[in-house]
DRENTIRO-923516 format. One record per residue (C-alpha): residue number from 1; residue in three letters; chain; x negated, y, z. Coordinates in Angstrom, 1 decimal, padded with zeros to 4 digits. Layout:
residues N
- num; residu; chaine; X; Y; Z
- NUM; ala; A; X; Y; Z
...
This chain:
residues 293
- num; residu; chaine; X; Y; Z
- 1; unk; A; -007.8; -027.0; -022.9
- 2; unk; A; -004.2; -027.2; -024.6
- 3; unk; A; -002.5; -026.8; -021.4
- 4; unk; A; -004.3; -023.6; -020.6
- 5; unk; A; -003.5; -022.3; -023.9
- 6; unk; A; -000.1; -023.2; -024.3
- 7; unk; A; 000.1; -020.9; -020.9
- 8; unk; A; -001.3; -018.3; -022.3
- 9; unk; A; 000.4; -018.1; -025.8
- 10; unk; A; 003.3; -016.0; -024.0
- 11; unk; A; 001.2; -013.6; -022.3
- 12; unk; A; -001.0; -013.3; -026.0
- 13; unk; A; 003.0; -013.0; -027.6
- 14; unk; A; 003.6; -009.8; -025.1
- 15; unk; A; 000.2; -008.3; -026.0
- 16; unk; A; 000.3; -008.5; -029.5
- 17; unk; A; 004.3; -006.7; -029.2
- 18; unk; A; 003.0; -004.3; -027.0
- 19; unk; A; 000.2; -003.3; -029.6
- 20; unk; A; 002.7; -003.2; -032.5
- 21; unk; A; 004.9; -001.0; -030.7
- 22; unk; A; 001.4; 001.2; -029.7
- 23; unk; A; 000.3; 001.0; -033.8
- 24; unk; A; 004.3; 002.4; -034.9
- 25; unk; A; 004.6; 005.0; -032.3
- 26; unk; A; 000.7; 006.0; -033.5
- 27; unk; A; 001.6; 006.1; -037.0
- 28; unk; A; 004.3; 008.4; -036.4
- 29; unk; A; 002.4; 010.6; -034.5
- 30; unk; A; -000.1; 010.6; -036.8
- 31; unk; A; 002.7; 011.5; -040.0
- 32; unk; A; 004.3; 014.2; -037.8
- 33; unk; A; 001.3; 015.7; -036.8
- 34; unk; A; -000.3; 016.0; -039.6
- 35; unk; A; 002.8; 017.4; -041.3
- 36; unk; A; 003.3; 019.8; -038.4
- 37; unk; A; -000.6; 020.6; -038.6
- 38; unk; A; -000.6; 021.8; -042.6
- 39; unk; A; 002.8; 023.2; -042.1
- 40; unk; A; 002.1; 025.5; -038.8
- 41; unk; A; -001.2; 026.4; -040.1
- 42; unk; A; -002.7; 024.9; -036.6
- 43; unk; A; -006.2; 023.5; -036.5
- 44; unk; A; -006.1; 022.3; -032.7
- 45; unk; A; -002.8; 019.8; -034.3
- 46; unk; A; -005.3; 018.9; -037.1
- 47; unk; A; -007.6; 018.3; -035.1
- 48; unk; A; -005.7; 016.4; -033.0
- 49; unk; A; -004.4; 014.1; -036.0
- 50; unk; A; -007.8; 013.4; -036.1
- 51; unk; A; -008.2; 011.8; -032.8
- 52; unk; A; -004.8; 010.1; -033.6
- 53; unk; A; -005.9; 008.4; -037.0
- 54; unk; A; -008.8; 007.0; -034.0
- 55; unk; A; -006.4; 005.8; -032.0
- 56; unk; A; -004.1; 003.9; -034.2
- 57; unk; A; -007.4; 002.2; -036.0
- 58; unk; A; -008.1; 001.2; -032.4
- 59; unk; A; -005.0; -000.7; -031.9
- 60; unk; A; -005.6; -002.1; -035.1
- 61; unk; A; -008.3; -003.5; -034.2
- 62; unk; A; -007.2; -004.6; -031.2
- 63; unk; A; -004.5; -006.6; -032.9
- 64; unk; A; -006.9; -007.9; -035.6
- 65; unk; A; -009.2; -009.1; -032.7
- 66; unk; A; -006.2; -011.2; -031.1
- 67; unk; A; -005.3; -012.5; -034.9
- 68; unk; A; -008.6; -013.2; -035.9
- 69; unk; A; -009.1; -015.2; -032.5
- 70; unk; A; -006.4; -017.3; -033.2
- 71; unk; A; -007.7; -018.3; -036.9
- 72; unk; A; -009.9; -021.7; -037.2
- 73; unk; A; -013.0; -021.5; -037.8
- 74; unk; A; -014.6; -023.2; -041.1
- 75; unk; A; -017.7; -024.6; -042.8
- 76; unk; A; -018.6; -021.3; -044.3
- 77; unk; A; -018.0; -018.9; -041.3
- 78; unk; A; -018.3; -021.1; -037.9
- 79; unk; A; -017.7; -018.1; -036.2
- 80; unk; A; -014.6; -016.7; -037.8
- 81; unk; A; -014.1; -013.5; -038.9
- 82; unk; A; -014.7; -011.5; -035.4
- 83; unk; A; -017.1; -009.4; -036.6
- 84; unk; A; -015.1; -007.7; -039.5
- 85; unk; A; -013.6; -005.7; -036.5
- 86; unk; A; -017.1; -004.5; -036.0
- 87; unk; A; -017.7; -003.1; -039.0
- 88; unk; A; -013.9; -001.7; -039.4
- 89; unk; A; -015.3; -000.1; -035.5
- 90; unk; A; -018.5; 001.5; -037.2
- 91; unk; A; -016.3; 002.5; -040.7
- 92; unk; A; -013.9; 004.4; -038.4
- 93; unk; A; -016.6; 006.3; -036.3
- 94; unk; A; -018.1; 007.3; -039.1
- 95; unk; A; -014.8; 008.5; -041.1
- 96; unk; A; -014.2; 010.0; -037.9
- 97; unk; A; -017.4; 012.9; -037.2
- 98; unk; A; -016.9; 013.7; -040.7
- 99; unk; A; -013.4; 014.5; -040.4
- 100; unk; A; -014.1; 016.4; -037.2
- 101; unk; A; -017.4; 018.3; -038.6
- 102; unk; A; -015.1; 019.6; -041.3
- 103; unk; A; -012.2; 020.6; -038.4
- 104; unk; A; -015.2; 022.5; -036.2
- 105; unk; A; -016.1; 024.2; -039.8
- 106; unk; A; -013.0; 025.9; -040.5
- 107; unk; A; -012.1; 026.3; -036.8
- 108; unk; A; -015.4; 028.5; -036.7
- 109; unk; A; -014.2; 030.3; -039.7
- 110; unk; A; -011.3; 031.0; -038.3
- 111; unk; A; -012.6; 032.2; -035.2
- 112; unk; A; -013.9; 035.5; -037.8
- 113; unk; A; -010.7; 035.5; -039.7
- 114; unk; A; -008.1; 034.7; -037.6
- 115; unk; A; -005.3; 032.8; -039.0
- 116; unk; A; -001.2; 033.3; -037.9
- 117; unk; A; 000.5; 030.2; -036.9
- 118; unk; A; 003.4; 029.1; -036.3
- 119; unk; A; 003.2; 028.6; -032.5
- 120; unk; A; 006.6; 027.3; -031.4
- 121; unk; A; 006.9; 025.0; -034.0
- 122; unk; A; 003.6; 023.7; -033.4
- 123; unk; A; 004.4; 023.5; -029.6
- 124; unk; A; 007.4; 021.4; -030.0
- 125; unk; A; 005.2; 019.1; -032.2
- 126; unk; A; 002.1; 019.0; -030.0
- 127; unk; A; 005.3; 018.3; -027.1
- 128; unk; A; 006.5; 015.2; -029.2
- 129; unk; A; 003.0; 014.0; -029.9
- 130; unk; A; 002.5; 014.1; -026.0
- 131; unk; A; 005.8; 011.9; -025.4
- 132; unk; A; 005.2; 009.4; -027.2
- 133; unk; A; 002.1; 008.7; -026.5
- 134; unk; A; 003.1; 008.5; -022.5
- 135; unk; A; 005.7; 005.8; -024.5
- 136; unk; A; 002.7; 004.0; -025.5
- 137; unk; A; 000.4; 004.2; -022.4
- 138; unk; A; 003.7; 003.0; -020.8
- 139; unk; A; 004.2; -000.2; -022.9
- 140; unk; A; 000.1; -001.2; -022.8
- 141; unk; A; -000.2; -000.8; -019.0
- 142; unk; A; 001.8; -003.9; -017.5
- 143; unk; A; -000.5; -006.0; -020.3
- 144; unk; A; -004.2; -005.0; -019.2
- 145; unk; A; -005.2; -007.9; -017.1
- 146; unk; A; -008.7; -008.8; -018.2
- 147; unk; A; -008.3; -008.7; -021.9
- 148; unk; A; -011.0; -006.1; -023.2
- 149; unk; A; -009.3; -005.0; -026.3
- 150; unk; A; -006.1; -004.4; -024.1
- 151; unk; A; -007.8; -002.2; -021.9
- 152; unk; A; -009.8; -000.4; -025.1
- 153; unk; A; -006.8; 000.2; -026.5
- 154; unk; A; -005.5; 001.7; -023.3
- 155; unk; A; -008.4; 003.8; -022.3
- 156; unk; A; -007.4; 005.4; -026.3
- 157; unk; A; -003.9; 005.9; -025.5
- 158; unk; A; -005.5; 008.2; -022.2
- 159; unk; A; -008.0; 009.8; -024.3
- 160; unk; A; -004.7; 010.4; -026.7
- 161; unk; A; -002.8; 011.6; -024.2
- 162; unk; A; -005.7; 014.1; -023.0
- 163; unk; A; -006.4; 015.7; -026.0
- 164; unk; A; -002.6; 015.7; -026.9
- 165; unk; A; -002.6; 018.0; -023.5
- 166; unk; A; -005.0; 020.5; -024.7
- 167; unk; A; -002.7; 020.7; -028.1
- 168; unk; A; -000.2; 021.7; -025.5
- 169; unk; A; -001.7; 023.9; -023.3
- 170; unk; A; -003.3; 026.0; -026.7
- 171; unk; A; -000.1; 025.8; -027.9
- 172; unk; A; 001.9; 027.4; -024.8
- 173; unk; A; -000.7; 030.3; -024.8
- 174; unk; A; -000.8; 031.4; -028.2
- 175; unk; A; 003.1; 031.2; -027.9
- 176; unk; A; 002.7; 033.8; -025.0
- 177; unk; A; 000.0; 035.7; -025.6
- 178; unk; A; -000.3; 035.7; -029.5
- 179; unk; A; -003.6; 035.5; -029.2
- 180; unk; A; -004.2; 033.2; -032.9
- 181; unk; A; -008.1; 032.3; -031.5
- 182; unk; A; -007.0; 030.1; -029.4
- 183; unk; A; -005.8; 027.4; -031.4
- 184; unk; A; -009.3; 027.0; -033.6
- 185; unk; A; -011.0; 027.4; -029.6
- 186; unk; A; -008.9; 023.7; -029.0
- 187; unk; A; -009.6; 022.6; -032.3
- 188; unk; A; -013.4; 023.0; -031.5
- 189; unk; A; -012.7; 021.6; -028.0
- 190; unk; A; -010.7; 018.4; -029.2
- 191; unk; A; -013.4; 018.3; -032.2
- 192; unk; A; -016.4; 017.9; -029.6
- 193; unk; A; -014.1; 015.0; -028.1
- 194; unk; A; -013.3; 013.3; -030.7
- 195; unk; A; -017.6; 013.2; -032.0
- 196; unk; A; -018.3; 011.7; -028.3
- 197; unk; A; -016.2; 009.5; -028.8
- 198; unk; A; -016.9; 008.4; -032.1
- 199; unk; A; -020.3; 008.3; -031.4
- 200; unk; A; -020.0; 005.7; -028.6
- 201; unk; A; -017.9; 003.6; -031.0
- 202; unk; A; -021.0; 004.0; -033.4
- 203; unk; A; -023.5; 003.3; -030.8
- 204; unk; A; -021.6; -000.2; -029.5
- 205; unk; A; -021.1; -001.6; -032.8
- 206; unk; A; -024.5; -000.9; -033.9
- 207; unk; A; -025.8; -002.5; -030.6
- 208; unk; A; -023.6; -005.9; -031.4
- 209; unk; A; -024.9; -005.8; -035.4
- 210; unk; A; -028.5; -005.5; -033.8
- 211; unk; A; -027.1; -009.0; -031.5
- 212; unk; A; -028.2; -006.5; -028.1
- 213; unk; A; -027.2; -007.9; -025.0
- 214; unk; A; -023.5; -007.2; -023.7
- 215; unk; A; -022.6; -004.3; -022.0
- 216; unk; A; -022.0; -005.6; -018.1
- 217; unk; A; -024.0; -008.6; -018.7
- 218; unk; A; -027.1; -008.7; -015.9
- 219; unk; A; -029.8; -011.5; -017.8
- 220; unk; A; -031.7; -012.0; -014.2
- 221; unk; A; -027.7; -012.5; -012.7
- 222; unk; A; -026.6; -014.9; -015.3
- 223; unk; A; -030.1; -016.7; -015.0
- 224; unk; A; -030.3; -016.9; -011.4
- 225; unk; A; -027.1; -018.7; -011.2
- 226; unk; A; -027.9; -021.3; -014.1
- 227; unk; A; -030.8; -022.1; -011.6
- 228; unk; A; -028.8; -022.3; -008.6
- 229; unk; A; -027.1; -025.6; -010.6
- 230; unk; A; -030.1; -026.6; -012.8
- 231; unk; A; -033.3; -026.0; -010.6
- 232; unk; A; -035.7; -023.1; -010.0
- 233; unk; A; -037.7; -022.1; -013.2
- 234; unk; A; -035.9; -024.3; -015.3
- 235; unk; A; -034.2; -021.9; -017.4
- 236; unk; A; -036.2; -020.9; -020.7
- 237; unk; A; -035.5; -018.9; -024.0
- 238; unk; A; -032.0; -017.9; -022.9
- 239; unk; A; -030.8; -015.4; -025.5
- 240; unk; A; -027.1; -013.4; -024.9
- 241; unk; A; -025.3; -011.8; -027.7
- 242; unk; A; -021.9; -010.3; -029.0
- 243; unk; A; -020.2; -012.1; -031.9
- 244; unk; A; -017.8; -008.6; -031.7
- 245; unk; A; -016.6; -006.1; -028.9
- 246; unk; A; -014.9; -008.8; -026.8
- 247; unk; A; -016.4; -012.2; -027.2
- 248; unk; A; -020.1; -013.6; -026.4
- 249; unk; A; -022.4; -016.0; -026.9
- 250; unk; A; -025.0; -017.8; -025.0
- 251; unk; A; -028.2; -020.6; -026.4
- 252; unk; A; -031.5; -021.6; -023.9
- 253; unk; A; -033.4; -024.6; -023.1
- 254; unk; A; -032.8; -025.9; -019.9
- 255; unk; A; -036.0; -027.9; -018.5
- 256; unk; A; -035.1; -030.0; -015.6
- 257; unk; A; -036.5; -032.9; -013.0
- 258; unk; A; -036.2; -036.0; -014.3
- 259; unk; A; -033.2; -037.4; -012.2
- 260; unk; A; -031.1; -034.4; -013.3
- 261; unk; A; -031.7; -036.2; -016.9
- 262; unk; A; -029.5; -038.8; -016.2
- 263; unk; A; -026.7; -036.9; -015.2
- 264; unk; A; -026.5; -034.5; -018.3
- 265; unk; A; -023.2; -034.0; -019.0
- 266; unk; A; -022.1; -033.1; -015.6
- 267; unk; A; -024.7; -030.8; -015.4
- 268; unk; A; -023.6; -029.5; -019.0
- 269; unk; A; -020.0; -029.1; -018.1
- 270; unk; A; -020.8; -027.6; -014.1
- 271; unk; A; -023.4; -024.7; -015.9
- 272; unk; A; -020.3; -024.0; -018.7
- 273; unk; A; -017.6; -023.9; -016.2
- 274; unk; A; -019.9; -021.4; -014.3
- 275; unk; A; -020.2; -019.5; -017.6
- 276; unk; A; -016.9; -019.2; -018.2
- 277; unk; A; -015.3; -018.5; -014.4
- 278; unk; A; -018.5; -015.6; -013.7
- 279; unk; A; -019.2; -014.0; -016.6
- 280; unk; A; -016.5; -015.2; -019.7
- 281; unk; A; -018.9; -016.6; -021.4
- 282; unk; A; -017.0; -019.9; -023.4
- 283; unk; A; -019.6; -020.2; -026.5
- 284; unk; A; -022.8; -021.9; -025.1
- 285; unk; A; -025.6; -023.9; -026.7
- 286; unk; A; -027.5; -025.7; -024.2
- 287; unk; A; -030.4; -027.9; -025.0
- 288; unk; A; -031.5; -029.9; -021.9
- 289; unk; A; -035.2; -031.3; -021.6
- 290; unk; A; -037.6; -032.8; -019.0
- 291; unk; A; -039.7; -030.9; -017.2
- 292; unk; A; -042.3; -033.3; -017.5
- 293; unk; A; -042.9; -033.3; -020.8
């Protein structure tokens, strides 16, 4: 196992730079938008920010999950700390539909009483905002490979970039037709964005509090090759769980002929291996019996 790691520790390195850049460039979105947003008087920036302040939790998160990963594990908490990001995941979703039910509110309101704005100032900022966050979809992308919270991070960044988009494209028309409804129309828009996606971010933590199985997971799959090793029907009680978004656990009793008693830990170390290569499954607890008894 050391070799394997000590592989890996440069590509982690990269990763966790790569996120740091992402959680910087988000910040400063995030303080120029927001800035830009009260200043311009434009809801569809604000509303924006919102999905922004999403976005950069995400990342945190993202790093936190890498951190945490690397911390030991002790007598109190033998499975670390991974599931704090799980409750900083359901925290932010929630933090999130509020701020964009209060967005939609005054966007509505301002579809009656139509507000002026500032709209090439708040096109140059929605244009900046749009930048860097191509910047930071740049620097994630070489870094995906199979590491969930790498590519979670980098489906945000798209989202970002999306929504940034619409910022834009409001933007450019109120510049030229001075029409001032259209910026609350993308603040509604990006608002009705932002609560999908919050809600899925609610929905997926609240499945892994609930220990649901993992998203991608097929039980009859995972079973069916278990038994291809172990024996037909000699899989029982097998339970599948997430300890947070990106790592899972496994536990069943294994009932098997008598002969394949004697070779345990082969057995043991072939169905783990199996685990690990098919479906990234590395924590297992495996209790092997006879079938006879």
């Amino acid at each position: 196992m050391k070799p394997a790691n000590h592989h890996e520790h440069p590509s982690l390195n990269h990763s966790k730079t790569a996120l740091k850049v992402a959680i910087y460039a988000t910040a400063a979105i995030f303080v120029v938008e927001l800035t830009g947003g009260i200043w311009t008087h434009s809801l569809a920036l604000l509303s924006d920010t919102a999905h922004v302040f999403m976005d950069l939790l995400s990342f945190v998160l993202s790093l936190l999950a890498i951190l945490l990963a690397e911390r030991p594990v002790s007598d109190t908490r033998t499975f670390g700390w991974h599931r704090l990001e799980v409750f900083a995941a359901m925290t932010n979703g929630i933090t999130i539909i509020l701020m964009a039910a209060l967005i939609f509110f005054h966007a509505c309101a301002r579809l009656l009483n139509p507000v002026p704005i500032l709209s090439a100032e708040m096109l140059v900022i929605a244009l900046i905002g749009l930048i860097v966050n191509l910047i930071v979809i740049w620097r994630l992308h070489p870094h995906l490979g199979k590491d969930v919270n790498m590519k979670s991070a980098y489906l945000h960044a798209l989202g970002d970039a999306a929504a940034s988009v619409a910022v834009v494209g409001g933007g450019i028309l109120v510049f030229w037709t001075g029409n001032q409804r259209i910026d609350p129309m993308a603040a509604i828009l990006i608002s009705c964005i932002i609560v999908v996606s919050a809600f899925k971010i609610l929905r997926d933590s609240f499945h892994i509090l609930m220990e649901g199985a993992p998203k991608g997971l097929d039980r009859k799959t995972i079973v069916q090759s278990i038994e291809e090793i172990a024996g037909a029907e000699s899989v029982k009680d097998l339970h599948i769980w997430n300890i947070c978004s990106h790592l899972c656990a496994l536990s069943l009793h294994l009932k098997v002929a008598d002969p394949q008693m004697v070779r345990q830990k082969q057995l043991l170390e072939t169905i783990n291996l199996q685990l690990q290569q098919k479906f990234s499954i590395i924590h297992t607890t495996i209790q092997i019996e006879s079938n006879q008894w």
